[in-house]
N, C-alpha and C positions, 0 to 999 in steps of 0.2 A: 504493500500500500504506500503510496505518495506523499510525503506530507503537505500541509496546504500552504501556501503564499502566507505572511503574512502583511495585513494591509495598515498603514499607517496615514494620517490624511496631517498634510503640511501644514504648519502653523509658523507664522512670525514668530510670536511669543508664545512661550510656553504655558502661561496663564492664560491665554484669550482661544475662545475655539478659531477653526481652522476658517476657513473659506467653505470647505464641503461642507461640514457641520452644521452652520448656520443655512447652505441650499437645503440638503435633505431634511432638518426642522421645519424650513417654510412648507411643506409640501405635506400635504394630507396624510393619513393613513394609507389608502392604498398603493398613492405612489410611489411611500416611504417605503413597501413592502417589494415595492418592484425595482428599486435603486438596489435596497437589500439582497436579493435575490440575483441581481447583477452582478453585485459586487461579492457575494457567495462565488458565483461562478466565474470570477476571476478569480479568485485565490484557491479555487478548486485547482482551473489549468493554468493561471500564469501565462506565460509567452505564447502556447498553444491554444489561447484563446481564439479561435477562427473570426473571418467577416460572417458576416456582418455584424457580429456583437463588440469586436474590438477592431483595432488597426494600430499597423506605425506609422508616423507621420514623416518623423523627421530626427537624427540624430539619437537615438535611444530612447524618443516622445512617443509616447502608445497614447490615443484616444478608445474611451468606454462611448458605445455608443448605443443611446437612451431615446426613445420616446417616448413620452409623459402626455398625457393628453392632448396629442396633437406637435407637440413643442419637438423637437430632434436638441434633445440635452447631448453633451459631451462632457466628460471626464477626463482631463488629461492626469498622466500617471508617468511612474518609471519603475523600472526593477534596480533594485539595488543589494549588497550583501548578501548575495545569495540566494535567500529566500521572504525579500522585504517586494513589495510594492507601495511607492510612496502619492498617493494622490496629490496632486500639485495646484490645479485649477478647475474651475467647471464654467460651463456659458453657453446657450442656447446659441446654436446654430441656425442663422437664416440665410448663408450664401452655401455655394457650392465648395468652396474651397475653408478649411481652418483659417481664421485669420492672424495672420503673422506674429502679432500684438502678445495671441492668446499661447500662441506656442513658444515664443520667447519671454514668456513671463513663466511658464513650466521648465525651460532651461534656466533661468536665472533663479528658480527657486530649489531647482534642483541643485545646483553649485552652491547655493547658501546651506542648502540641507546637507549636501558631503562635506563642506567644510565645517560646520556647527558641527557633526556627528565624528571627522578625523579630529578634532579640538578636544571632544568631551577623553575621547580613547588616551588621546595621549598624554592629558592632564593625570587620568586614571592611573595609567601608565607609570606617570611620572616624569612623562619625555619631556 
């Protein structure tokens, strides 16, 4: 048996929820059950997440991709340490393509998250 992703959802600060946290709250009961259930099913398969429910976008940027009543949500993410998937942004998609904006702010938060995470290690460390 496999074991499962684990999934962590990006935060500035450590005291304040994330970006994800605060979408999937706004969202009803049902659709909170079906983000949930997505998001099960990526830490189930991880990288083997096929189309249409995931993709890579660009540079190690995987989008989760969500329709909510009617809306075409995205979840931008990344894999990291092995067995971590880190949620980085989300934003209803209304063009055809990801817009630039949304995938260079899951790069830049992904480099704030490896370096706040190599910091913590090597403090622990001692380094």
């Amino acid at each position: 048996m496999s074991t499962k992703w684990k999934i962590l959802y990006f935060t500035e600060k450590e005291d304040q929820p994330s970006e994800i946290e605060i979408f999937i709250n706004s969202k009803d009961e049902r659709n909170q059950a079906k983000i949930f259930a997505w998001l099960d099913k990526l830490a189930e398969l991880g990288p083997n997440l096929p189309r249409p429910y995931a993709d890579l976008l660009i540079d190690g940027i995987h989008e989760l991709r969500i329709k909510l009543s009617g809306s075409q949500i995205r979840i931008l993410y990344f894999f990291c340490y092995k067995d971590y998937i880190i949620l980085t942004n989300q934003f209803v998609k209304n063009t055809d393509k990801v817009p630039k904006a949304e995938i260079n702010k899951a790069i830049k938060r992904r480099e704030t998250f490896l370096q706040k995470y190599t910091e913590k290690i090597l403090k622990e460390l001692n380094l």
